[in-house]
N, C-alpha and C positions, 0 to 999 in steps of 0.2 A: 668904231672898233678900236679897243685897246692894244697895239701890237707891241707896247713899250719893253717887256718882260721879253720878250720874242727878240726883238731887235737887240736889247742887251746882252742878252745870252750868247749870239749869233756873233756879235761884233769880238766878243772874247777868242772866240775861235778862228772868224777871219771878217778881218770890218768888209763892208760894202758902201758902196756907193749910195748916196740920199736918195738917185734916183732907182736904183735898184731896189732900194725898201720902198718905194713907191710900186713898183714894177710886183714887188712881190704882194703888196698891200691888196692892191686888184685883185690878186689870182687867191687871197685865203678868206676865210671866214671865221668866226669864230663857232664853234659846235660846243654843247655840253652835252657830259650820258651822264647817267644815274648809278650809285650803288649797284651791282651785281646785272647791269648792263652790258650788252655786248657792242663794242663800240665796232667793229669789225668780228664778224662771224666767221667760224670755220667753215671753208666753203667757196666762200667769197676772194673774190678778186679785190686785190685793194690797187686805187684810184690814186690815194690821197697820204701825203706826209703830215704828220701833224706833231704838233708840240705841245707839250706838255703846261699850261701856265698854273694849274694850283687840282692839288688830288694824287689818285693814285691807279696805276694799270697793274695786269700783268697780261702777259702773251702767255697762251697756253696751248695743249695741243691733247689730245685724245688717247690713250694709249691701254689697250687693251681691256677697253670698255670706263679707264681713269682717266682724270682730266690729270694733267700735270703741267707743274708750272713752267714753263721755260727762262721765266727773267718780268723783273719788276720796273716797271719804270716810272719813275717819280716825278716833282716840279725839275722845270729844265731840261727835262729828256725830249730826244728825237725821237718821233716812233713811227715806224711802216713797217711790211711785211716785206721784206726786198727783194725774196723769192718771189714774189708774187708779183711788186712792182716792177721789176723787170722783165720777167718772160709774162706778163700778163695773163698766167695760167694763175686758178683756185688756189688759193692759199689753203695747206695743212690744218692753220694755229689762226688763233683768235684771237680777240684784243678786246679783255674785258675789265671794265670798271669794279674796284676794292672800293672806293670812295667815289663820291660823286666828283664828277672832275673837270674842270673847265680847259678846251684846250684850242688851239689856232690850227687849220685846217688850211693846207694847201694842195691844191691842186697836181696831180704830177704830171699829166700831161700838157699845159698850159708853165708848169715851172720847168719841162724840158725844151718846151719851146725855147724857153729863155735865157739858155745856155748858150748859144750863138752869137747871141750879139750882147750877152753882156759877160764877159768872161771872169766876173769877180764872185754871180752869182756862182755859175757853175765851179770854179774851185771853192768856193765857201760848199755846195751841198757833196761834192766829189770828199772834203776834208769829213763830213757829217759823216756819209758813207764808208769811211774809213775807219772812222772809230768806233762806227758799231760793227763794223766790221772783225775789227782786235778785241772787242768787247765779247762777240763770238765766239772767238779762239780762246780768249781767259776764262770762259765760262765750261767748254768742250777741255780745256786742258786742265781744270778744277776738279771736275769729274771723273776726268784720267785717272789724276793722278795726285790726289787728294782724298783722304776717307769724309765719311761726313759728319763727324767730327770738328774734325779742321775745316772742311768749308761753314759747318754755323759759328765758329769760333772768330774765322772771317769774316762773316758776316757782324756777329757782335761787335768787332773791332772797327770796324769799316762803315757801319750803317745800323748803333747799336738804335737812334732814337728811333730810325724810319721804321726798321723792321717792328717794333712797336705797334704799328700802324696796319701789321699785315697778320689776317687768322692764320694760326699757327699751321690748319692744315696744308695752306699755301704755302708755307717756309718749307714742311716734312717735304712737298711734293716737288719743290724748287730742288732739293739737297738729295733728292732720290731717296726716301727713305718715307717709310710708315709712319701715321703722326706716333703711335707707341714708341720705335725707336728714337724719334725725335726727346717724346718726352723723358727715356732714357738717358739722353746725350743730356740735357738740358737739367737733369738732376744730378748726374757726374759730376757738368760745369760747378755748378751750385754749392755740390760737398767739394768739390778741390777751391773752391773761392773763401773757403771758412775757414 
């Protein structure tokens, strides 16, 4: 198992120990899903944190009969359902594959065991937990208080190749908005860029 992309990524945010990436090596796997895959179902309890090494997600959630996107996550991303991995209750929102996507899979009961006695783990995944944490809050304060205009404009700005890579109805439903009014916004963009 390749964890090199894993452990680079990880050490940027807070280094560990040789034997800690040992420790975590045991407890992960690597998983791949497919194109339009559901790597985690709505429904489902999730288990498992996994990371992102090469492809593309979104979490999404059900909403008055629409699937809508909640948030994309790409190479390098942390992804779990934290609602769900915490109170060990059904998860809302689902975690489905845009691309076929190869990712490291660890364990969460087994990586909380491992908080106890190795306490570089636990603040390395408490620091993860954080920033997707704020990652929450600038997504819910976007929405606030942002038209969506401005949030695809930020998006252009911030992630013009990725998005790229994502069907457009995925963006409309990410930005709250109909893919028509998207493709409205998107042809405003277009004449004020000429």
């Amino acid at each position: 198992m390749n964890l090199e992309t894993f452990f680079d990524h990880i050490d940027k945010i807070h280094p560990i120990s040789k034997r800690s990436k040992e420790l975590l090596e045991n407890i992960s796997s690597e998983v791949t899903v497919r194109k339009g895959e559901d790597l985690q179902h709505i429904g489902s309890t999730c288990r498992t944190v996994y990371f992102v090494k090469n492809g593309l997600l979104r979490i999404h959630y059900i909403k008055n009969g629409l699937s809508v996107t909640e948030s994309f996550e790409f190479e390098n991303s942390i992804v779990a359902r934290s609602d769900s991995l915490f109170d060990a209750k059904p998860s809302r929102k689902g975690i489905q594959a845009i691309e076929d996507t190869d990712l490291v899979a660890i364990n969460s009961t087994k990586l909380f065991q491992l908080y106890d006695d190795n306490p570089d783990i636990e603040r390395l995944f408490r620091l993860i937990f954080e920033q997707a944490y704020v990652k929450t809050v600038e997504r819910i304060e976007s929405l606030q208080f942002h038209t969506a205009e401005e949030r695809y404009r930020n998006l252009l700005e911030h992630s013009q190749e990725i998005i790229k890579r994502i069907p457009l109805n995925y963006i409309a439903s990410y930005l709250g908005i109909t893919p028509v009014s998207l493709s409205r916004i998107r042809s405003k963009i277009q004449l004020a860029d000429h």
